[in-house]
N, CA, C and O of each residue as an XYZ file, in Angstrom:
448
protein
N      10.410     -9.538     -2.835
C      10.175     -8.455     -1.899
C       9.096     -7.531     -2.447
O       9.058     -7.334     -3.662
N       8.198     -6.940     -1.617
C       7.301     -5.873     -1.829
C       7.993     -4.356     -1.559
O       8.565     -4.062     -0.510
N       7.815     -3.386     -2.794
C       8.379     -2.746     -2.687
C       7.359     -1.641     -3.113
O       6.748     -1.482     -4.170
N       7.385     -0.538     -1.304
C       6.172      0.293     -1.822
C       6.241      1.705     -1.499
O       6.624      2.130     -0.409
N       5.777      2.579     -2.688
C       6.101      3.814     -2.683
C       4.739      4.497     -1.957
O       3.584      4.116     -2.149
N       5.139      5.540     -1.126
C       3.644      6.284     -0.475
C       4.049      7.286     -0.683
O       5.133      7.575     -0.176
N       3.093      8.615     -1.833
C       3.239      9.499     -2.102
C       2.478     10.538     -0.769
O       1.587     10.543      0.080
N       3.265     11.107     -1.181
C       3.038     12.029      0.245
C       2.728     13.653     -0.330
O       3.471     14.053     -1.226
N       1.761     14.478      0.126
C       1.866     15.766     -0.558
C       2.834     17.100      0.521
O       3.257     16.749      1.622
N       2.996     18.117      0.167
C       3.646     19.187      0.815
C       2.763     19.225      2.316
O       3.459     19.446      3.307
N       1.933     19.112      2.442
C       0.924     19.156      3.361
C       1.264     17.682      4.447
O       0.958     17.784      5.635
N       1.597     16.992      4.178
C       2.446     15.652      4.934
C       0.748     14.817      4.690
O       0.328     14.420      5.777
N      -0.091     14.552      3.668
C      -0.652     13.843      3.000
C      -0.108     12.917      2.287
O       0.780     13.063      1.448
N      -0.948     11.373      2.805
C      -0.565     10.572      1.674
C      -1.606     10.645      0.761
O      -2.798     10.695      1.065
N      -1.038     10.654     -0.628
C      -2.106     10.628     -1.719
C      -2.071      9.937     -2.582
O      -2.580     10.132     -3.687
N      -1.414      8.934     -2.197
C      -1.433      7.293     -3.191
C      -0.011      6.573     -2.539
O       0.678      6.840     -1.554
N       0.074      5.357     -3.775
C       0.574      4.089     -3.381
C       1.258      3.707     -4.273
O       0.356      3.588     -5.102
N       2.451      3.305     -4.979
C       2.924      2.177     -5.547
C       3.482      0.789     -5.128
O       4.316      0.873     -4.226
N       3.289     -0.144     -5.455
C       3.666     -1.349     -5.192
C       3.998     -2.103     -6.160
O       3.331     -2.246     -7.185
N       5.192     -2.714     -5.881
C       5.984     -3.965     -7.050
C       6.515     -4.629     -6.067
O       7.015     -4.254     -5.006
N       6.240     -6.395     -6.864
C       6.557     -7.390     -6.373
C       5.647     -8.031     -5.061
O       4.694     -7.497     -4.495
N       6.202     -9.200     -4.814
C       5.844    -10.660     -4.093
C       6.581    -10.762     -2.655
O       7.806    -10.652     -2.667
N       5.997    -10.943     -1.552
C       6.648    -11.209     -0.678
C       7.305    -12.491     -0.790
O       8.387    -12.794     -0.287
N       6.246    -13.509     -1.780
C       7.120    -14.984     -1.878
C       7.591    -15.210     -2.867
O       7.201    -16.208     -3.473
N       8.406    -14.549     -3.311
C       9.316    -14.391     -4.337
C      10.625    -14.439     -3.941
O      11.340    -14.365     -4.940
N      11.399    -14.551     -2.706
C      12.640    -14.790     -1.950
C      12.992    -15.794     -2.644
O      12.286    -16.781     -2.854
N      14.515    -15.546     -3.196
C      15.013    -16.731     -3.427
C      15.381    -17.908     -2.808
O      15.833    -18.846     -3.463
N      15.145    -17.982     -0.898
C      15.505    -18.583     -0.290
C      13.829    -18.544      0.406
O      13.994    -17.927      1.459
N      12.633    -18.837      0.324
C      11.752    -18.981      0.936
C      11.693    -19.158      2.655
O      12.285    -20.112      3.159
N      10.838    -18.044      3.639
C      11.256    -18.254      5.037
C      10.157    -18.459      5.299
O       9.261    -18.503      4.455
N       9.939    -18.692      6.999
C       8.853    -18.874      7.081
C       8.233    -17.348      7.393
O       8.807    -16.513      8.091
N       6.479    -17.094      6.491
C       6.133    -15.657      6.991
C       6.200    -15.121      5.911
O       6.027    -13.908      6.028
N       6.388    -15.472      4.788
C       6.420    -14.814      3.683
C       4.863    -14.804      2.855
O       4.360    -13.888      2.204
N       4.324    -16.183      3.149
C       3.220    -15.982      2.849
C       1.887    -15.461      3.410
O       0.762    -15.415      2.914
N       2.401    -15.066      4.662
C       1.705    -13.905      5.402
C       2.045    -13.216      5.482
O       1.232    -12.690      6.242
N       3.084    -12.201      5.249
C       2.984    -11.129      4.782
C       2.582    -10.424      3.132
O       2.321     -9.324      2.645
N       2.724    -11.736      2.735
C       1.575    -11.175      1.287
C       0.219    -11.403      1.387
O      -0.576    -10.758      0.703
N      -0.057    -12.076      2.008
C      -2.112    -12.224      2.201
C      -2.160    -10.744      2.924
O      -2.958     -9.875      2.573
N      -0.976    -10.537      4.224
C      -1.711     -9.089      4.500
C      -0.842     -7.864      4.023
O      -0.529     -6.980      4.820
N      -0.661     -7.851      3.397
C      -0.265     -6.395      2.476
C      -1.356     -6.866      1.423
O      -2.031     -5.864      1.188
N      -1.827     -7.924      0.693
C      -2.776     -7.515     -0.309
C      -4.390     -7.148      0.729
O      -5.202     -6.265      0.456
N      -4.459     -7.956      1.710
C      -5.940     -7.766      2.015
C      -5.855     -6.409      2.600
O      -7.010     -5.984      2.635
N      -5.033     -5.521      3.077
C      -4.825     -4.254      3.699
C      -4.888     -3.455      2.211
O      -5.623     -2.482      2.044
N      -4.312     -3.814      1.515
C      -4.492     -2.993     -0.213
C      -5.680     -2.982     -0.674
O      -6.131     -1.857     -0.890
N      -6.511     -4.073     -0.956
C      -7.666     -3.936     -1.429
C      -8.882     -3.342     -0.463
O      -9.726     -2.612     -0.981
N      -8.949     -3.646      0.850
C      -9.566     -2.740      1.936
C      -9.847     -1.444      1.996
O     -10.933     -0.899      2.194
N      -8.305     -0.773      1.727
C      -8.320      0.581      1.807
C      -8.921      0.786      0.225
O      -9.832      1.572     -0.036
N      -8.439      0.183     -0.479
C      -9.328      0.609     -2.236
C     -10.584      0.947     -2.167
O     -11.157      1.992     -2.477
N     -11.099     -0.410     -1.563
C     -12.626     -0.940     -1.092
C     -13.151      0.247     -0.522
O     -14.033      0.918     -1.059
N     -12.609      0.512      0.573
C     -13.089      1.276      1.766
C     -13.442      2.912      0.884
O     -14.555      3.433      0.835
N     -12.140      3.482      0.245
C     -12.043      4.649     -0.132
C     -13.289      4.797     -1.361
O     -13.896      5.844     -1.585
N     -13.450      3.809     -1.909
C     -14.994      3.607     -3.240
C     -16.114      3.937     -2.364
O     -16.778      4.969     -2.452
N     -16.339      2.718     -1.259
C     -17.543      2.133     -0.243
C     -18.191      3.867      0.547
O     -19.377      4.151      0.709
N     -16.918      4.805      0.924
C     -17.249      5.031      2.306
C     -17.278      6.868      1.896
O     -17.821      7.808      2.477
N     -16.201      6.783      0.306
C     -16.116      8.337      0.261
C     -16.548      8.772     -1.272
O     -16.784      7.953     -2.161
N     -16.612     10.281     -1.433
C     -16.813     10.294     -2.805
C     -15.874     10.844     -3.560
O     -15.898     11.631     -4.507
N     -14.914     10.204     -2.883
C     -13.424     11.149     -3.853
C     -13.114     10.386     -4.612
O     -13.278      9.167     -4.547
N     -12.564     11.068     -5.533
C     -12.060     10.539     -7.202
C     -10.430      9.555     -7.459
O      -9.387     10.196     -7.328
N     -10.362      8.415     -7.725
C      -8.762      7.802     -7.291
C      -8.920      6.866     -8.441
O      -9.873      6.103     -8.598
N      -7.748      7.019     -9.337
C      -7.343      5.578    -10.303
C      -6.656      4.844     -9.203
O      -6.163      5.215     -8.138
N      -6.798      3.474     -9.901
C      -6.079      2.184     -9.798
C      -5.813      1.538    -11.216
O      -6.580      1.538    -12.178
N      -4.450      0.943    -11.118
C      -3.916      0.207    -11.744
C      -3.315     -1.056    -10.972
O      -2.749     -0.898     -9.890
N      -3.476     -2.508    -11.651
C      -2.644     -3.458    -11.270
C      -2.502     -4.537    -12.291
O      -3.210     -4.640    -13.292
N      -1.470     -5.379    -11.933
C      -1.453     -6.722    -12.663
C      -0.600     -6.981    -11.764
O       0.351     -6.399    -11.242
N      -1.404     -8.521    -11.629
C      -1.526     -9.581    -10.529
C       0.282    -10.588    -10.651
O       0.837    -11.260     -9.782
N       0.742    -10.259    -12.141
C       1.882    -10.993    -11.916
C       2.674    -10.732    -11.501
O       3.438    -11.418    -10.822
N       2.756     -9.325    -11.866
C       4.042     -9.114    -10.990
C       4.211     -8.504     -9.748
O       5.276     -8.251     -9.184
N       2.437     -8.169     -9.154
C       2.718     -7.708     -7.832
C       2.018     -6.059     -8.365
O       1.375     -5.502     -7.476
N       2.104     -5.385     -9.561
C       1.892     -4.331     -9.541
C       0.727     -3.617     -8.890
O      -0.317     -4.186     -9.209
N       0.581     -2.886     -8.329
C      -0.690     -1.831     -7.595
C      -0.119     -0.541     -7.894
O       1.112     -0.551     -7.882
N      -0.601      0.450     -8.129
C      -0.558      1.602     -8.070
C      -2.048      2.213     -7.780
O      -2.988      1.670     -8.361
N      -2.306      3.303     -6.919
C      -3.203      4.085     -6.359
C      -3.068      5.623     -6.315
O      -1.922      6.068     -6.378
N      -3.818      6.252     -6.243
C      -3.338      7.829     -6.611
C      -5.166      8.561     -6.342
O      -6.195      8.231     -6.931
N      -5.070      9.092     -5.788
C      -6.007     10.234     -5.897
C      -6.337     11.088     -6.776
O      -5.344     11.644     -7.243
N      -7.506     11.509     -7.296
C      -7.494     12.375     -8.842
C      -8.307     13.685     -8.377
O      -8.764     14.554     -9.120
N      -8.389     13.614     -6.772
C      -9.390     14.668     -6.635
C      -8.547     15.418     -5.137
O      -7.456     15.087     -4.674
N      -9.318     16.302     -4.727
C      -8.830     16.795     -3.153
C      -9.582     15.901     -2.726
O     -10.622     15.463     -3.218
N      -8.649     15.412     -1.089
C      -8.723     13.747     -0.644
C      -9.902     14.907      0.538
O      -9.596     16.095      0.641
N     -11.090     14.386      1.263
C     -12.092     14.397      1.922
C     -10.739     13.452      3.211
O      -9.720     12.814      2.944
N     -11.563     13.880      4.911
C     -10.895     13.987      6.110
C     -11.406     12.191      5.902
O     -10.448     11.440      6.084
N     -12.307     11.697      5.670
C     -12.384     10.283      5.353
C     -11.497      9.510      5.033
O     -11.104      8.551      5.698
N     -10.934     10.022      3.513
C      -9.998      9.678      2.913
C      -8.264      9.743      3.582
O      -7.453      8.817      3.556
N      -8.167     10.402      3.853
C      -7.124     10.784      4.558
C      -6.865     10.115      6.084
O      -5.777     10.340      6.613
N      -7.942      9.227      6.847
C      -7.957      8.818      7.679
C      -7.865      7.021      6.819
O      -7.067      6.091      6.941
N      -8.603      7.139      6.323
C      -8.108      5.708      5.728
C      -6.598      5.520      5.139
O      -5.957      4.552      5.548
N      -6.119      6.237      4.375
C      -4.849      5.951      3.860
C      -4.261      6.315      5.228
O      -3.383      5.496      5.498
N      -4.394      7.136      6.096
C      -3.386      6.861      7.427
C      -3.159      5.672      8.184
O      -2.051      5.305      8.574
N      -4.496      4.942      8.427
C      -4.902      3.767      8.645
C      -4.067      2.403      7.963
O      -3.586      1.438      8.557
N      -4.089      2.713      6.479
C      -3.559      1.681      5.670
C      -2.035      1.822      5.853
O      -1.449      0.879      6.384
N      -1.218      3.089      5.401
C       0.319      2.844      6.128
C       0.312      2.705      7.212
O       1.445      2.267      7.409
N      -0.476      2.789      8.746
C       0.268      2.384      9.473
C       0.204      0.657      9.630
O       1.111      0.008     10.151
N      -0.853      0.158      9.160
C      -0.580     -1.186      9.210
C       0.482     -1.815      8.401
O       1.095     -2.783      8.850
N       0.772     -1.257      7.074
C       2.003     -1.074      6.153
C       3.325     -1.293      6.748
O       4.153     -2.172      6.507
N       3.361     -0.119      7.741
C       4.294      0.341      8.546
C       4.849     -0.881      9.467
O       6.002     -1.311      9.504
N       3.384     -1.449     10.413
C       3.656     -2.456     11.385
C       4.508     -3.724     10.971
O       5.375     -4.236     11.679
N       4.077     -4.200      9.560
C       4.292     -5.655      8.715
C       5.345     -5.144      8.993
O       5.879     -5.330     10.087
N       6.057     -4.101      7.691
C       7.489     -3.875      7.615
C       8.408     -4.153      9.022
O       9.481     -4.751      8.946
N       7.734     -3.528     10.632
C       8.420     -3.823     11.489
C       8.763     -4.880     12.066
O       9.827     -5.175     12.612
N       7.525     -5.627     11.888
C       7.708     -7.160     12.515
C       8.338     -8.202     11.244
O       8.694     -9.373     11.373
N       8.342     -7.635     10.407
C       8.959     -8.391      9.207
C      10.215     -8.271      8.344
O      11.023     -9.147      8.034
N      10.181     -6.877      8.008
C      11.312     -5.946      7.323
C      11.935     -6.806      6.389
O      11.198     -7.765      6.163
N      12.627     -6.834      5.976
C      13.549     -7.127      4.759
C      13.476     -9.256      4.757
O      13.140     -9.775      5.822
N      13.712     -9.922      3.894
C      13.538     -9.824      2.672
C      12.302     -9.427      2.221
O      12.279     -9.318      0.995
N      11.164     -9.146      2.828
C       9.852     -9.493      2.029
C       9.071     -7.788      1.696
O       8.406     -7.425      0.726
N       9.473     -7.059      2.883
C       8.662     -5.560      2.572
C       9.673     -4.429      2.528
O      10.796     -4.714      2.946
N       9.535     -3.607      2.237
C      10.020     -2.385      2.259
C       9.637     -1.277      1.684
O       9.540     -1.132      0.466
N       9.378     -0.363      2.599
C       8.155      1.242      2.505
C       9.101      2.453      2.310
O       9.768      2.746      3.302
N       9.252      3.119      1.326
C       9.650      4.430      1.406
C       8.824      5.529      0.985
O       7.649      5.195      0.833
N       9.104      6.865      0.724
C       7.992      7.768      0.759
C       8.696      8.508     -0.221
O       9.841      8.254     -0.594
N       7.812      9.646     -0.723
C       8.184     10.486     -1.850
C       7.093     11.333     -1.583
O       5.919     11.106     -1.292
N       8.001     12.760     -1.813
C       7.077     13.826     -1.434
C       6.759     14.202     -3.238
O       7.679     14.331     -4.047
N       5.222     14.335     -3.610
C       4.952     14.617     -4.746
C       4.299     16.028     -4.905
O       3.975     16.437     -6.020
């Protein structure tokens, strides 16, 4: 299962991401599992992409590929750019989880 944290600020901003784990990592393999990991990663690296490509705000990344890890975070005040992209990226987040939900995704939030 993908399991992903969206930090959220007092302001109802998201200002980063954690992620752990594999959608095809089910111990019982279904069908759809391996599409929902091609698109939670190509929606992950997009918005990375996008937020480098398009803005000039400041954001670490961390990952390793084995176990699924991503983490994302903002290091600066997020630009109306920025903030439209990470809205962009949970709601497609959002959609997978609906048409998919459990075993493979699951989104919760944390106000930081």
């Amino acid at each position: 299962m993908i399991r992903v944290t969206v930090f959220v600020d007092s302001e109802h901003h998201y200002t980063g991401i954690r992620m752990l784990g594999h959608a095809g990592l089910a111990d019982d393999p279904q069908e759809g599992q391996e599409l929902v990991c091609a698109a939670v990663s190509a929606l992950t690296f997009n918005m990375s992409n996008s937020v480098e490509q398009f803005t000039d705000d400041s954001f670490e990344v961390e990952e390793e590929e084995k176990t699924g890890a991503f983490q994302f975070r903002f290091t600066s005040d997020m630009t109306s750019e920025s903030q439209l992209l990470m809205n962009s990226y949970i709601f497609g987040l959002q959609n997978i989880e609906e048409e998919y939900g459990e075993p493979y995704i699951k989104i919760r939030f944390k106000e930081v």
